[in-house]
The first five atom37 places (N, CA, C, CB, O) and aatype in JSON, in Angstrom:
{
  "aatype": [20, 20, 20, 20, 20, 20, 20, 20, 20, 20, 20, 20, 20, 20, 20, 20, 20, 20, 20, 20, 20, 20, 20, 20, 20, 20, 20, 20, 20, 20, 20, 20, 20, 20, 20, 20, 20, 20, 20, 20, 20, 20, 20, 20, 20, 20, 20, 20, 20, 20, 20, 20, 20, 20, 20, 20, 20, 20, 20, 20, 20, 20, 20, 20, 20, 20, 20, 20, 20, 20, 20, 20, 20, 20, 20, 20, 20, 20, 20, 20, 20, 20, 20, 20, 20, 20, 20, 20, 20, 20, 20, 20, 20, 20, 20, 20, 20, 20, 20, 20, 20, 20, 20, 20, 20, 20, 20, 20, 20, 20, 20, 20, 20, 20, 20, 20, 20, 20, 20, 20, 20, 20, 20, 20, 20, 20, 20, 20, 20, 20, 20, 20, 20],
  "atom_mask": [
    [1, 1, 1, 1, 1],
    [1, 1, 1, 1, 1],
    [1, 1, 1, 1, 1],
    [1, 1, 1, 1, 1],
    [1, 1, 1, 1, 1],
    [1, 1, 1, 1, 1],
    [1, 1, 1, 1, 1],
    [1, 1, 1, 1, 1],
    [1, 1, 1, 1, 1],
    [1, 1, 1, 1, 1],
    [1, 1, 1, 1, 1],
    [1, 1, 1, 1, 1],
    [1, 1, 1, 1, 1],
    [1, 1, 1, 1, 1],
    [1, 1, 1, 1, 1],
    [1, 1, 1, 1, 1],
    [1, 1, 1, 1, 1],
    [1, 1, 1, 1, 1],
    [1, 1, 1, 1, 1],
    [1, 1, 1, 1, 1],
    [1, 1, 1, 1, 1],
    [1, 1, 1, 1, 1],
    [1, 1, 1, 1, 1],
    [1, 1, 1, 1, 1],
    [1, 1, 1, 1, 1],
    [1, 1, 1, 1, 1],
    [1, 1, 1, 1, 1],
    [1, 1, 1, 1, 1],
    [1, 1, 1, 1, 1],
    [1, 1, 1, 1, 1],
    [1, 1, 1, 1, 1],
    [1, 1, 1, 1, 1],
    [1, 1, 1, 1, 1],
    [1, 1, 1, 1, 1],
    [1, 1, 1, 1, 1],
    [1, 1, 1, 1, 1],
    [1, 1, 1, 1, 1],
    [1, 1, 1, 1, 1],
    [1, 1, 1, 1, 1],
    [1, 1, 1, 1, 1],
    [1, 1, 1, 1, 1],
    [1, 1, 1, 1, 1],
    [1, 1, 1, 1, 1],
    [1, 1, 1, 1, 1],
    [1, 1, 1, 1, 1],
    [1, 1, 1, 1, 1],
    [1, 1, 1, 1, 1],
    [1, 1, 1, 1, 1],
    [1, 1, 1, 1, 1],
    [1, 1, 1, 1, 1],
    [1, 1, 1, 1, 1],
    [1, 1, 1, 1, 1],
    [1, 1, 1, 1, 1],
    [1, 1, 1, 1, 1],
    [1, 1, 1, 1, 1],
    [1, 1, 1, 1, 1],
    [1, 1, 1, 1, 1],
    [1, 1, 1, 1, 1],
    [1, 1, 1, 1, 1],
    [1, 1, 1, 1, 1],
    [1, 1, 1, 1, 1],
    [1, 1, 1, 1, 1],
    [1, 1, 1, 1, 1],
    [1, 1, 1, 1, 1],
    [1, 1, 1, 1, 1],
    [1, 1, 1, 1, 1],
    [1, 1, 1, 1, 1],
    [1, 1, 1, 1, 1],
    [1, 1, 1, 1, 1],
    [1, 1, 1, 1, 1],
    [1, 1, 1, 1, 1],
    [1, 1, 1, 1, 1],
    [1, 1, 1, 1, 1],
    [1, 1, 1, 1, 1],
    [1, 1, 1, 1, 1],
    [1, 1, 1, 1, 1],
    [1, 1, 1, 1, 1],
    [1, 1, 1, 1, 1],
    [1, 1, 1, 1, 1],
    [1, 1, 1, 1, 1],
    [1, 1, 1, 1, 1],
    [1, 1, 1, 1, 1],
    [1, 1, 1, 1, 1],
    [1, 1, 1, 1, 1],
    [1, 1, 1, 1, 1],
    [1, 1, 1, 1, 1],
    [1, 1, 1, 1, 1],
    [1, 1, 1, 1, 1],
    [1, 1, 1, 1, 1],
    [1, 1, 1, 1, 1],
    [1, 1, 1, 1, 1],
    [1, 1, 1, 1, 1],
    [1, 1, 1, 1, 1],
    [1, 1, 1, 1, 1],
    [1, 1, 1, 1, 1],
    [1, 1, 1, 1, 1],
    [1, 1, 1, 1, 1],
    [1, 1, 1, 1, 1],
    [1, 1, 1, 1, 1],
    [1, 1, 1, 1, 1],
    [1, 1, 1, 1, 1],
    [1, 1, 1, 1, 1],
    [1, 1, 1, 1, 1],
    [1, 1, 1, 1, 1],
    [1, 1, 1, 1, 1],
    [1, 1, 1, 1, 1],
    [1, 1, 1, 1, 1],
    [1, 1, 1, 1, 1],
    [1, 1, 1, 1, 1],
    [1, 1, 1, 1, 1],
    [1, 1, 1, 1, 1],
    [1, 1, 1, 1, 1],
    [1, 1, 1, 1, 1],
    [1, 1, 1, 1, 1],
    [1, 1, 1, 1, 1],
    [1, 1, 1, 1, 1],
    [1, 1, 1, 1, 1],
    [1, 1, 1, 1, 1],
    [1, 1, 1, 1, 1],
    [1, 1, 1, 1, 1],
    [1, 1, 1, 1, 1],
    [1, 1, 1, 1, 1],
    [1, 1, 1, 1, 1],
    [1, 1, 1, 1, 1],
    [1, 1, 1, 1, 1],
    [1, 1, 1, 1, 1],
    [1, 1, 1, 1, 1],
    [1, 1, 1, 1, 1],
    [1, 1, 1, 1, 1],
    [1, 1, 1, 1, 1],
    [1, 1, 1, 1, 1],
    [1, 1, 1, 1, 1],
    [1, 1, 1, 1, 1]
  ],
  "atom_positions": [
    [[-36.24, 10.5, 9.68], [-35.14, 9.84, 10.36], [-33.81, 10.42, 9.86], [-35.19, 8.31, 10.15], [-33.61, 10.71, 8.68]],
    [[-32.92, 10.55, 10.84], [-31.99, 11.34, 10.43], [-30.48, 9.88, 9.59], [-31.54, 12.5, 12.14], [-30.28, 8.79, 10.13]],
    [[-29.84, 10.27, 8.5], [-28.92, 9.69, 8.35], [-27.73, 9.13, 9.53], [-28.59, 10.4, 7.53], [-27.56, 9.68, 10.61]],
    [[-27.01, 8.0, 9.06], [-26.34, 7.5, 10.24], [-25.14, 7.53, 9.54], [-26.8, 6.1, 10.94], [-25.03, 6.98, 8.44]],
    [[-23.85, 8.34, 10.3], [-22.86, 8.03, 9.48], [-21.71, 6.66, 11.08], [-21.98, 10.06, 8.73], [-21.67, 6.54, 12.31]],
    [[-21.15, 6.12, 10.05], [-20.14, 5.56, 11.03], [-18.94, 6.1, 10.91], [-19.95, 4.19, 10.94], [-18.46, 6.4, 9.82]],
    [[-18.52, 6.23, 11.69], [-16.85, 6.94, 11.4], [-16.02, 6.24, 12.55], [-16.71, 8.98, 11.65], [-16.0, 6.42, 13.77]],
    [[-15.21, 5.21, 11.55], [-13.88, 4.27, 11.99], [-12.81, 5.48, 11.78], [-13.51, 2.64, 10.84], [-12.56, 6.3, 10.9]],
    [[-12.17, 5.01, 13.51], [-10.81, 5.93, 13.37], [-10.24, 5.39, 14.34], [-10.83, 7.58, 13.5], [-11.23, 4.92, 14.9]],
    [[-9.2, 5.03, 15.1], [-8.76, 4.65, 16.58], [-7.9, 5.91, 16.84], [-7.83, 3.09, 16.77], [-7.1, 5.69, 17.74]],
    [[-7.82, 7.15, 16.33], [-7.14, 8.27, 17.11], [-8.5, 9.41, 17.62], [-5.83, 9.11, 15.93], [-9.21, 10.21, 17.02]],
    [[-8.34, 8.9, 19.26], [-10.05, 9.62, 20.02], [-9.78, 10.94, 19.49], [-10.37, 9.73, 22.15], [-10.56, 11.08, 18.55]],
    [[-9.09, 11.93, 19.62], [-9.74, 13.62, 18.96], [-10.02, 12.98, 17.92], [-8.69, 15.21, 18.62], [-10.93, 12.21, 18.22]],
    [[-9.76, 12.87, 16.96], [-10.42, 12.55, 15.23], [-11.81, 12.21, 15.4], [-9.67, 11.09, 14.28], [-12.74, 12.82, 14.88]],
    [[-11.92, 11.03, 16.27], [-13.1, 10.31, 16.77], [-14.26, 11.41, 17.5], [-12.51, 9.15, 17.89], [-15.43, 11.61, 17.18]],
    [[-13.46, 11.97, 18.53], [-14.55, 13.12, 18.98], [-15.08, 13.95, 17.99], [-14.0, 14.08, 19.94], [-16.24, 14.01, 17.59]],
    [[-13.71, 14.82, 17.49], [-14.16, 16.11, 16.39], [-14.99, 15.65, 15.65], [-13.12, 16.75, 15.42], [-16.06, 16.24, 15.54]],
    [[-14.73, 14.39, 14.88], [-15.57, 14.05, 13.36], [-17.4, 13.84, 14.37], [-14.67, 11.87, 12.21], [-18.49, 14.32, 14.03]],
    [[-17.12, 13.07, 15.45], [-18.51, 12.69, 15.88], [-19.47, 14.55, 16.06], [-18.27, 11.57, 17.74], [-20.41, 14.86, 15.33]],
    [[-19.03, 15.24, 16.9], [-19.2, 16.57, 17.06], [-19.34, 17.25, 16.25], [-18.53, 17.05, 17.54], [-20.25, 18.09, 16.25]],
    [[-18.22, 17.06, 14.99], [-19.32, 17.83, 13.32], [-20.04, 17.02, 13.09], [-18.67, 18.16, 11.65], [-21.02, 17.42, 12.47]],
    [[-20.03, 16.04, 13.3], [-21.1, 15.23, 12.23], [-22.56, 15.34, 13.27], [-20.5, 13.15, 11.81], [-23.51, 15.03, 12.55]],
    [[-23.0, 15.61, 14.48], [-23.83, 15.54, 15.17], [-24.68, 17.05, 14.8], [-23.26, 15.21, 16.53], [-25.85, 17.26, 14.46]],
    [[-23.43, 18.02, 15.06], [-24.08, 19.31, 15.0], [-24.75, 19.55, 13.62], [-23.06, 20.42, 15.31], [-25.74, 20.23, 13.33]],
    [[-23.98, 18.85, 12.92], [-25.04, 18.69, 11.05], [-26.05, 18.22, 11.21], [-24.55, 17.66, 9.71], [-26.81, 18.71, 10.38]],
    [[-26.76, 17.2, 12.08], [-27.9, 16.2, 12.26], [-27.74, 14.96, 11.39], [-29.27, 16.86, 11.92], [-28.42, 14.53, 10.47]],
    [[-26.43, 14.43, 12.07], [-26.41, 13.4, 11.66], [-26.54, 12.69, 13.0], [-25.36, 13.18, 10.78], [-26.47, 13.25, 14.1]],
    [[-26.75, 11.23, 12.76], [-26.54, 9.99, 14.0], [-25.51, 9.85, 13.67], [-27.3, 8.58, 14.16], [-25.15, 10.18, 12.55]],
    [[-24.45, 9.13, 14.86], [-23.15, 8.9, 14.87], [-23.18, 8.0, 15.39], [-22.33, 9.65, 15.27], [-23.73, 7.83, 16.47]],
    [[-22.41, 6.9, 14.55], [-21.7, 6.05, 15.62], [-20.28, 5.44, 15.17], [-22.67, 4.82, 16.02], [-19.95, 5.39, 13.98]],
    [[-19.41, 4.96, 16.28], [-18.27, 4.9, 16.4], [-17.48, 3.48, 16.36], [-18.15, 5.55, 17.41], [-17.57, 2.62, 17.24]],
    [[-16.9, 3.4, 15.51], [-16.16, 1.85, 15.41], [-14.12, 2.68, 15.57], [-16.73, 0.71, 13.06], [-13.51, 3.65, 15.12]],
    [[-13.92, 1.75, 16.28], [-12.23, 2.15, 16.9], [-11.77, 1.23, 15.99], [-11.64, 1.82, 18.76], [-10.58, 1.52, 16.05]],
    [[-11.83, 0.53, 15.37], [-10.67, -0.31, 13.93], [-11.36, -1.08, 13.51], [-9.2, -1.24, 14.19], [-12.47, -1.37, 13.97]],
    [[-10.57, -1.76, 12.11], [-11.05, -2.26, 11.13], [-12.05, -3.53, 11.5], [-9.94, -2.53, 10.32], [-13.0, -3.8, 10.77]],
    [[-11.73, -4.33, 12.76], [-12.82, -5.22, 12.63], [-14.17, -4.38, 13.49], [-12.32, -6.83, 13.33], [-15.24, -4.03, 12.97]],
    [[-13.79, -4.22, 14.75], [-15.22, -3.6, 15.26], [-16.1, -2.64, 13.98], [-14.81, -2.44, 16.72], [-17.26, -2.98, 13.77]],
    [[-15.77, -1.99, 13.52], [-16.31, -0.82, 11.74], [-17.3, -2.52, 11.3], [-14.02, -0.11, 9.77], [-18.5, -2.55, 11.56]],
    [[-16.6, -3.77, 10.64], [-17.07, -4.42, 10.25], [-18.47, -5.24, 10.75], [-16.21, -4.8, 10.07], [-19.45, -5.49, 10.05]],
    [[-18.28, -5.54, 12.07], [-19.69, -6.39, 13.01], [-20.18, -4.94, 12.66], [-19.6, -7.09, 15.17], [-20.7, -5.13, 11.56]],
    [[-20.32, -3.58, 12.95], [-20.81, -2.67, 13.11], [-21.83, -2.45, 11.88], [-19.86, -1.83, 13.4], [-22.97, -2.05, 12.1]],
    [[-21.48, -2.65, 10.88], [-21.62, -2.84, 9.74], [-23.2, -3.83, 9.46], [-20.22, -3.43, 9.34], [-24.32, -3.57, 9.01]],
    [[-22.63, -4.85, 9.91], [-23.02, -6.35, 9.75], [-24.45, -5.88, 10.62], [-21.76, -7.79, 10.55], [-25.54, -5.89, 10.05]],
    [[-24.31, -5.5, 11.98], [-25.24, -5.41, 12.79], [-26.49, -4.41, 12.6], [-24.62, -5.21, 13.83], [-27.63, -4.62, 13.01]],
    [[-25.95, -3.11, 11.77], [-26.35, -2.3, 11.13], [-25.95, -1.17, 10.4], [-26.87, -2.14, 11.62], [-25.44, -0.12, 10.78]],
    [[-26.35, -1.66, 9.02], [-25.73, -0.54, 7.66], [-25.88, 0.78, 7.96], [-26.54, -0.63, 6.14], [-27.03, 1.18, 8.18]],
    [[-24.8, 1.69, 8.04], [-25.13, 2.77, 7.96], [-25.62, 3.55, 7.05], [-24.52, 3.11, 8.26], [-25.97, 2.83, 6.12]],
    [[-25.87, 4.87, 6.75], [-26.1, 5.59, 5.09], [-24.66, 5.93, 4.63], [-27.16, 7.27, 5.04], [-24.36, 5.65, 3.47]],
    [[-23.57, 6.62, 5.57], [-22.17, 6.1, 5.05], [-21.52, 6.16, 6.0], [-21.45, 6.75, 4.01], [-22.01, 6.05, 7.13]],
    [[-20.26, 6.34, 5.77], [-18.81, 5.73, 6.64], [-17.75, 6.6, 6.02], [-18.33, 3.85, 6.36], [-17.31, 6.89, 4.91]],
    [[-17.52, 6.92, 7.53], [-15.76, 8.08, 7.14], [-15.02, 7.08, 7.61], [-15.25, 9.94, 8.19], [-15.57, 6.33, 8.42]],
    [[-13.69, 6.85, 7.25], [-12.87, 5.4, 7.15], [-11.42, 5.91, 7.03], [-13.32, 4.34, 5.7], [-10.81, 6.15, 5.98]],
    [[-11.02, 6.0, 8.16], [-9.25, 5.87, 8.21], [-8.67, 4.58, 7.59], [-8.63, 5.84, 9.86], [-8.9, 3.39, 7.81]],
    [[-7.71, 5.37, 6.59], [-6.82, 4.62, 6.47], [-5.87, 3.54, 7.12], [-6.47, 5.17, 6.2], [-5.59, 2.4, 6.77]],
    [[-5.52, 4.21, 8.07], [-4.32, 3.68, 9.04], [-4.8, 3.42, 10.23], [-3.15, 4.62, 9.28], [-5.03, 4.26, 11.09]],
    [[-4.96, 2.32, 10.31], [-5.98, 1.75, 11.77], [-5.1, 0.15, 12.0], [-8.32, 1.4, 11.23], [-4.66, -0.43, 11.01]],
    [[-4.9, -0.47, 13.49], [-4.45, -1.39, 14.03], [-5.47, -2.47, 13.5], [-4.25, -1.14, 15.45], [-6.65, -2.26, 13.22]],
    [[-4.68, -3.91, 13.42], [-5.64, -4.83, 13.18], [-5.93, -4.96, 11.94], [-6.68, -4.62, 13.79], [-5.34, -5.72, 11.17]],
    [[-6.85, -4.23, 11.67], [-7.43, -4.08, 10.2], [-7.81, -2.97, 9.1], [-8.39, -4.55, 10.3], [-8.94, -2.55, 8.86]],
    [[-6.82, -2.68, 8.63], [-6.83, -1.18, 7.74], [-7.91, -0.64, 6.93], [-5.83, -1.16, 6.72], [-8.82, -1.38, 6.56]],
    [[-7.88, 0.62, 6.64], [-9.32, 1.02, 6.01], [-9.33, 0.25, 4.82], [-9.58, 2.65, 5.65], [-10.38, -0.23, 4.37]],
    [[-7.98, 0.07, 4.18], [-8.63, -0.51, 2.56], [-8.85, -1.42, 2.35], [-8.09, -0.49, 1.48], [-9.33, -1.8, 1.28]],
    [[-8.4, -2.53, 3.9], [-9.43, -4.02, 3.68], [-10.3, -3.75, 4.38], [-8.98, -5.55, 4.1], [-10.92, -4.81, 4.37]],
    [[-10.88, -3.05, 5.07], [-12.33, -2.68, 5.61], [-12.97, -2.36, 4.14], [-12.38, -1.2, 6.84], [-13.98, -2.94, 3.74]],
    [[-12.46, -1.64, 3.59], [-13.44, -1.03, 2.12], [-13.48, -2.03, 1.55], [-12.93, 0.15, 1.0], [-14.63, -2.39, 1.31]],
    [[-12.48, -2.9, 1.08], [-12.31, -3.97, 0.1], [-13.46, -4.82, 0.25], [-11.01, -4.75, 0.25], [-14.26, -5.1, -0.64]],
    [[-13.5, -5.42, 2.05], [-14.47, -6.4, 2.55], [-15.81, -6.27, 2.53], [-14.27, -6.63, 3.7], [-16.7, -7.11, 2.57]],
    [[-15.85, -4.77, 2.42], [-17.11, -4.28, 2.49], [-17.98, -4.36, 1.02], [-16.94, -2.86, 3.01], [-19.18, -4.55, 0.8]],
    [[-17.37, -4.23, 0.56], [-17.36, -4.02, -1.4], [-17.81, -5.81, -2.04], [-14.98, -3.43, -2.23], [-18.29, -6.2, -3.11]],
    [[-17.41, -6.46, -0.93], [-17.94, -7.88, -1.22], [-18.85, -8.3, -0.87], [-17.38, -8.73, -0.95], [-19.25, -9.34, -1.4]],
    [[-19.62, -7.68, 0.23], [-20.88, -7.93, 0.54], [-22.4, -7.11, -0.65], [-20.8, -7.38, 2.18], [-22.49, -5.9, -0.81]],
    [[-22.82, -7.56, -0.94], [-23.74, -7.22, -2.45], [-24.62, -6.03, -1.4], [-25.05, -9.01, -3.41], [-24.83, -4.96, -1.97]],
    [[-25.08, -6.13, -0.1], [-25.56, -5.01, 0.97], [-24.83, -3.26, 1.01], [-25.16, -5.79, 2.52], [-25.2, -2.12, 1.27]],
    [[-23.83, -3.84, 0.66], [-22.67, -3.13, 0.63], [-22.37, -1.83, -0.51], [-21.73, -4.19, 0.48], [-22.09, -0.64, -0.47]],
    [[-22.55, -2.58, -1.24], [-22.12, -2.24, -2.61], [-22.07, -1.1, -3.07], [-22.73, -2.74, -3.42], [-20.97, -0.78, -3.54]],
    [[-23.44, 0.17, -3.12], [-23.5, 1.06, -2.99], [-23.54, 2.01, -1.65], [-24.14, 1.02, -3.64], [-24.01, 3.15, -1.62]],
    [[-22.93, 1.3, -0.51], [-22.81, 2.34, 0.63], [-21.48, 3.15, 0.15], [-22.63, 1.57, 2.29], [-20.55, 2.79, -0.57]],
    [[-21.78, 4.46, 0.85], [-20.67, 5.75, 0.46], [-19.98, 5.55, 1.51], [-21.15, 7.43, 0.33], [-20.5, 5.6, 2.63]],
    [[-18.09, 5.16, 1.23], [-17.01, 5.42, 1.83], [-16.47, 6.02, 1.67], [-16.45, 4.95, 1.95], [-15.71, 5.92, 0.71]],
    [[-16.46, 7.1, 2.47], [-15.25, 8.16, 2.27], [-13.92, 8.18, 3.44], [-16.0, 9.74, 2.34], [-14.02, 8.56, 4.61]],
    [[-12.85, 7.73, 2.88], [-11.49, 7.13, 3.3], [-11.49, 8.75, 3.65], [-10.18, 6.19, 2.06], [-11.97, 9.54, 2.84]],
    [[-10.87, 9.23, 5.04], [-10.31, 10.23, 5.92], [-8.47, 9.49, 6.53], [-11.73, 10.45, 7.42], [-8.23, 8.65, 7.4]],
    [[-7.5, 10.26, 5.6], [-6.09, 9.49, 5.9], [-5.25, 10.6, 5.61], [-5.68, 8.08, 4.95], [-5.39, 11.51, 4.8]],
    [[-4.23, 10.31, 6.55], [-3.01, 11.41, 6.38], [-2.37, 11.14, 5.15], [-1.85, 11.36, 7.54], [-1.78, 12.06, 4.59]],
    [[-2.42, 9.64, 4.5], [-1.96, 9.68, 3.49], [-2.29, 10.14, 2.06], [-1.75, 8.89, 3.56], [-3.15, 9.77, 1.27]],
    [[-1.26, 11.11, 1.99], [-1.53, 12.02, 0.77], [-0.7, 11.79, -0.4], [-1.33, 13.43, 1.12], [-0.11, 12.71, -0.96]],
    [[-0.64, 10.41, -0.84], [0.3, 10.79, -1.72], [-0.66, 9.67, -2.69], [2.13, 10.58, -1.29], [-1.27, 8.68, -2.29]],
    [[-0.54, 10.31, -4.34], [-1.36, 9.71, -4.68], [-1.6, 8.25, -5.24], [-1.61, 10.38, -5.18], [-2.58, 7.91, -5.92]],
    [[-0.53, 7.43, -4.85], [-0.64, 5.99, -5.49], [-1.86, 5.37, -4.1], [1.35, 4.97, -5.62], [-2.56, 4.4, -4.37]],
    [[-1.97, 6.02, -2.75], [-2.5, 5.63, -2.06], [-4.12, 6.0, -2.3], [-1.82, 5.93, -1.05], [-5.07, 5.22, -2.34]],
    [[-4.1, 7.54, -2.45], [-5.39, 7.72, -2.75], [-6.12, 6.44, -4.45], [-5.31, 9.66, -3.05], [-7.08, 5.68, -4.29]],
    [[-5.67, 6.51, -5.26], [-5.72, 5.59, -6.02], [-6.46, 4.14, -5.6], [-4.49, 5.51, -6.32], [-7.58, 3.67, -5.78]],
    [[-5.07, 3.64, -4.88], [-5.48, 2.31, -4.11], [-6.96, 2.3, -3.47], [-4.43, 2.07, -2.89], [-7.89, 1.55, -3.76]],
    [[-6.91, 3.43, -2.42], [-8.25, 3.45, -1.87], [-9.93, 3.25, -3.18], [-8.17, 5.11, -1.02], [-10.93, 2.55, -3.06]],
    [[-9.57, 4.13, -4.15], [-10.65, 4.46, -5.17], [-11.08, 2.98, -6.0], [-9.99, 5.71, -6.32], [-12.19, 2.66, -6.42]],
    [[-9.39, 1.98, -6.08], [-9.95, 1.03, -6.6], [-10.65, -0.1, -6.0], [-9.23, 0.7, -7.21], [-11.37, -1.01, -6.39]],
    [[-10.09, 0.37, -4.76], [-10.66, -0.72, -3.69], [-12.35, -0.81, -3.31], [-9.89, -0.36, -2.26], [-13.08, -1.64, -2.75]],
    [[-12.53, 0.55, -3.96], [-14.37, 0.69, -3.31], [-14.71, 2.03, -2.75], [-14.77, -0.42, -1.83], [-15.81, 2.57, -2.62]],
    [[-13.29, 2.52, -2.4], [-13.78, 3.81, -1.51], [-14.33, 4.46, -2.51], [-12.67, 4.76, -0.68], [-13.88, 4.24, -3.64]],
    [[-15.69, 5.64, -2.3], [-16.81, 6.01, -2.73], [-15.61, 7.26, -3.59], [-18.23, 6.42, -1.44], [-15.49, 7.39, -4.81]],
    [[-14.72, 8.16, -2.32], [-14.29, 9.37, -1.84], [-13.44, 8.96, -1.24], [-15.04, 10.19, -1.18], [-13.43, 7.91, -0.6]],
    [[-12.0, 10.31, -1.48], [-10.71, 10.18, -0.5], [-10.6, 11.42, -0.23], [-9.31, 9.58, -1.03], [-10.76, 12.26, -1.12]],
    [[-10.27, 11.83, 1.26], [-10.0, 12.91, 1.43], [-8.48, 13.12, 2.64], [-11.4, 13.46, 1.79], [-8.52, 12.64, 3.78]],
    [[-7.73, 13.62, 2.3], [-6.84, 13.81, 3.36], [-6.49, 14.71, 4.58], [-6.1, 13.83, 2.88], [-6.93, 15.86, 4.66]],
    [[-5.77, 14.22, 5.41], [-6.1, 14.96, 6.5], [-4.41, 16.08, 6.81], [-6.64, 13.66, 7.89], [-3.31, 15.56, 6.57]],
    [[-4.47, 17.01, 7.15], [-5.45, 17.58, 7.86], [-6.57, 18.13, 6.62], [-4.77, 18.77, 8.88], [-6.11, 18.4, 5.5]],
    [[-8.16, 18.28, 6.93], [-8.91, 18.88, 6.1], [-9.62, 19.98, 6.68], [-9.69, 18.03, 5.54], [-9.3, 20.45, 7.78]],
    [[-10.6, 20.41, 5.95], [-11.81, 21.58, 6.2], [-13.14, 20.77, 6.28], [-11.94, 22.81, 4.82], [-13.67, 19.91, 5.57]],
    [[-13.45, 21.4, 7.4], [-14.69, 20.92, 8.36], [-15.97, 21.07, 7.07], [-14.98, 22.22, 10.08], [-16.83, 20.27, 6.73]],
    [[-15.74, 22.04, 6.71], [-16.98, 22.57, 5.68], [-17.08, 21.98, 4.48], [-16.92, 23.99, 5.29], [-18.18, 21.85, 3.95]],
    [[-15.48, 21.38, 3.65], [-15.73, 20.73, 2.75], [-15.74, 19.32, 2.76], [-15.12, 21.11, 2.03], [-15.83, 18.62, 1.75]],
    [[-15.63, 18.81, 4.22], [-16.28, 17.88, 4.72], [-17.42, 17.31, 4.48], [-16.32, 18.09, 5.54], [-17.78, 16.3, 3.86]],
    [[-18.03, 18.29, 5.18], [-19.61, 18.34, 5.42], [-20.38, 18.28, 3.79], [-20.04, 20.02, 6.35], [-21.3, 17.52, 3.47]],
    [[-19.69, 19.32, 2.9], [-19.84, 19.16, 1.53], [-20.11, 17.6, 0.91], [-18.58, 19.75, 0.97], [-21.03, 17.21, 0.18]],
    [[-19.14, 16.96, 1.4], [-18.71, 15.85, 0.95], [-19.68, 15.05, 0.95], [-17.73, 15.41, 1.53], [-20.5, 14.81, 0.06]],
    [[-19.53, 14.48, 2.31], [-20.77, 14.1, 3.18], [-22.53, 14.45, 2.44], [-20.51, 15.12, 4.72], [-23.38, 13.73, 1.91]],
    [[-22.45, 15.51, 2.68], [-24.05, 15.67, 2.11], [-23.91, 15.42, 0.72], [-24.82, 17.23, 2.32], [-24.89, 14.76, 0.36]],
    [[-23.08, 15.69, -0.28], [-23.32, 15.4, -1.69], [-23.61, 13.55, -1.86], [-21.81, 16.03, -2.6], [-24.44, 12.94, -2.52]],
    [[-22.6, 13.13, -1.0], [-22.71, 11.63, -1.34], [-23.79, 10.92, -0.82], [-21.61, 10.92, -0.93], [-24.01, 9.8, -1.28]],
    [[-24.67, 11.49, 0.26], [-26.15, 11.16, 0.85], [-26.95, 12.01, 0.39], [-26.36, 11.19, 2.32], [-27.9, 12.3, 1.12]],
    [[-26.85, 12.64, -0.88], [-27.82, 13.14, -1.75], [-28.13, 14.16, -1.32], [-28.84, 12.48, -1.99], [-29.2, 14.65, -1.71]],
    [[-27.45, 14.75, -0.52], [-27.99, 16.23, 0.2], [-27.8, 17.7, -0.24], [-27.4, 16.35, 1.46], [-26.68, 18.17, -0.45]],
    [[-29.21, 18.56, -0.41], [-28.62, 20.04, -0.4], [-27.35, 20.34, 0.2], [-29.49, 20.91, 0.27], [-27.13, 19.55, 1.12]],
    [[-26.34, 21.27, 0.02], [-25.11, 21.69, 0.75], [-26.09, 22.52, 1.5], [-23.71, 22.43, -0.07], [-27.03, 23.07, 0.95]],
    [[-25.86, 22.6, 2.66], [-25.68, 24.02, 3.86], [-24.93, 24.94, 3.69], [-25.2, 23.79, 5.15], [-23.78, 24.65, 3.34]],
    [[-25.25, 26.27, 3.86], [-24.18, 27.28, 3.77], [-23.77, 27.78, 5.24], [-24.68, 28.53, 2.86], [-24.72, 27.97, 5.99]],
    [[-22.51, 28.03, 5.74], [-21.88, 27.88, 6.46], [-22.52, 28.71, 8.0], [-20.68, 28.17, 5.79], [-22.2, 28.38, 9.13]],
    [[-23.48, 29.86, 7.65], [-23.65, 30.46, 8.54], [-25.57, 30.12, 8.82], [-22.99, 31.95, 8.2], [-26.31, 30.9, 9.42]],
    [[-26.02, 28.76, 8.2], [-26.81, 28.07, 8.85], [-26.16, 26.46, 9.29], [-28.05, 28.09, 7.98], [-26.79, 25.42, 9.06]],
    [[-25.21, 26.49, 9.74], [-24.39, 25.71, 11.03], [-23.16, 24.65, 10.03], [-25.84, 24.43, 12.25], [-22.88, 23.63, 10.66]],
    [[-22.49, 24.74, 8.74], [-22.22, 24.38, 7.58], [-20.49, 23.99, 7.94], [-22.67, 25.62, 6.43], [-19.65, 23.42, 7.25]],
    [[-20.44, 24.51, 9.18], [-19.17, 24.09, 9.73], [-17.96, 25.36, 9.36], [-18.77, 22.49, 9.02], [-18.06, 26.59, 9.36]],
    [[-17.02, 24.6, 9.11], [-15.77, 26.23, 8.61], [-14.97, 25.22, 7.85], [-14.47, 27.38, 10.23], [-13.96, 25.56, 7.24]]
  ]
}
């Protein structure tokens, strides 16, 4: 069975691109548009992890992480926060909040994917058996 990642974002390219690398890796995808839909999503079924914008309407990634971090189900799922914000009292915030991983955007598809597979326990791929760029 292939891993399921969720990836909360409400800006659709982010949403497409990330779904489109993350498919062509063999992952399952599925899609939560902000902080509460990510959560029922959650609730309804755990993923293996979650790419998690920061900056989302409604309900932000770091009380999505926070909330998530309170459920004992939870606890060890891998969040990796995807946010323009780069500055580091934020990345911080995110790390104490639960997030697994912070990475900022704009990033690299490949050390993405890196990311991703290290934190679901995975061999890395090398780039020219489909490893991204």
């Amino acid at each position: 069975m292939k891993p399921t990642i969720l990836v909360v974002d409400d800006e659709p390219s982010i949403v497409l691109s990330l779904q489109v690398l993350m498919q062509r890796a063999g992952f399952d995808v599925r899609i939560a548009r902000d902080g509460d839909e990510a959560l029922r999503s959650v609730e309804a079924y755990t993923p293996d992890l979650i790419l998690l914008d920061a900056m989302m309407p409604k309900r932000d990634g770091f009380d999505v992480c926070q909330t998530l971090r309170t459920n004992p189900a939870c606890k060890t799922l891998p969040i990796i926060m995807l946010t323009a914000r780069s500055r580091d009292v934020e990345r911080q915030k995110g790390l104490a909040l639960g997030a697994t991983d912070y990475i900022t955007k704009p990033f690299s598809t490949r050390d993405l994917l890196t990311t991703v597979r290290r934190h679901l326990g995975m061999p890395a791929v090398d780039a020219a058996a489909g490893g991204g760029r």
